[in-house]
C-alpha positions as CSV (number, residue, x, y, z in Angstrom):
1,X,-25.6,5.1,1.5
2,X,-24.4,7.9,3.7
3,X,-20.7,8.9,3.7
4,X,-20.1,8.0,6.5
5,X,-21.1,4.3,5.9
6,X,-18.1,4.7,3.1
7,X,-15.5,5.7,6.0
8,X,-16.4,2.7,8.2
9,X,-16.2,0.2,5.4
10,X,-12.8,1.6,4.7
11,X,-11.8,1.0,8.4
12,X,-12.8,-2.4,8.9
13,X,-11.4,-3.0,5.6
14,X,-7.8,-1.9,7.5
15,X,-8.4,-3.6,10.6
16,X,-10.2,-7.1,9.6
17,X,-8.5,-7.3,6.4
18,X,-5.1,-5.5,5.5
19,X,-3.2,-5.5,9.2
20,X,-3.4,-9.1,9.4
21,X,0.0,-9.7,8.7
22,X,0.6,-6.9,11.1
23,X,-1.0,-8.5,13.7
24,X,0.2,-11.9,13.6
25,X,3.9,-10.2,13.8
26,X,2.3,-8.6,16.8
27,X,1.6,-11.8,18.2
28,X,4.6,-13.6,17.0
29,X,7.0,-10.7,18.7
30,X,6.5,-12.7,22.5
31,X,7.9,-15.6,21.1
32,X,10.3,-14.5,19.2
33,X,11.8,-11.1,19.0
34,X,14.3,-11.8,15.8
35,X,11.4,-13.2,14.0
36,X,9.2,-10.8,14.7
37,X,11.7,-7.7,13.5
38,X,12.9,-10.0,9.9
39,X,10.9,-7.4,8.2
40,X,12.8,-4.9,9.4
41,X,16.5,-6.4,9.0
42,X,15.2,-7.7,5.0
43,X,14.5,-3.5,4.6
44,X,18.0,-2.7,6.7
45,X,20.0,-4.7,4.2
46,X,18.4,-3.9,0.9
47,X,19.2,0.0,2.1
48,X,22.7,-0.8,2.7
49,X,22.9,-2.8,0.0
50,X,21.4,0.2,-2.6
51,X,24.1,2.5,-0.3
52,X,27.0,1.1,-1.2
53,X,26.0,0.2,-5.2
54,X,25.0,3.7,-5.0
55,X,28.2,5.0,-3.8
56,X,30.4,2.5,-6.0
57,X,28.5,4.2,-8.9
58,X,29.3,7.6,-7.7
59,X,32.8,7.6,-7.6
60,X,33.4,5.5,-11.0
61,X,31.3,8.6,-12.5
62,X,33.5,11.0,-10.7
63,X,36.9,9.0,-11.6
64,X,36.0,8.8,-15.4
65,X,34.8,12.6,-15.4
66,X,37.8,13.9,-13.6
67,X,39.8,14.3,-16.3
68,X,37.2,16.0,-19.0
69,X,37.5,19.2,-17.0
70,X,40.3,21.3,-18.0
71,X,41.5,24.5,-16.4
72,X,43.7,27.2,-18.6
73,X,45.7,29.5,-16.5
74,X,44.8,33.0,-17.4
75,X,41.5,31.8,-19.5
76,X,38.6,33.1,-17.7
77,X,36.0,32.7,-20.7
C-alpha cells in the first residue's frame, strides 16, 4: 500500500461518505432557501444566545466587584 493509496481513501471517505449531509442541503437549497440555511440560523442564535448570557455575566461580576476596590487619597503604596 503506497501513500498515496492512504490520501485517496481519505478523499472518497469526504466526498462519498462525510458531505452527504452537505450535499443534500445543496440539493435542498432550490427548493427552499430557509430550509436549506436552518443550520446556519440554529448557529446564529446559539451565538447570540451565549452573547447576551455572556454579557449578563459580565456586568453582575463587575457590579459585585465595584465596590472591593478602594482608593485612599494620598496613599500610593
Amino acid at each position: 500500500m503506497e501513500l498515496k493509496d492512504l490520501f485517496y481513501g481519505i478523499e472518497d471517505l469526504f466526498e462519498n461518505v462525510l458531505f452527504i449531509p452537505y450535499d443534500a442541503l445543496r440539493n435542498l437549497e432550490l427548493d427552499s432557501w430557509w430550509l436549506a440555511n436552518i443550520f446556519s440560523w440554529i448557529f446564529i442564535i446559539i451565538g447570540t444566545v451565549a452573547f447576551v448570557y455572556w454579557m449578563l455575566q459580565l456586568k453582575q461580576f463587575d457590579e459585585s466587584t465595584e465596590n472591593t476596590y478602594t482608593y485612599e487619597e494620598g496613599n500610593l503604596d
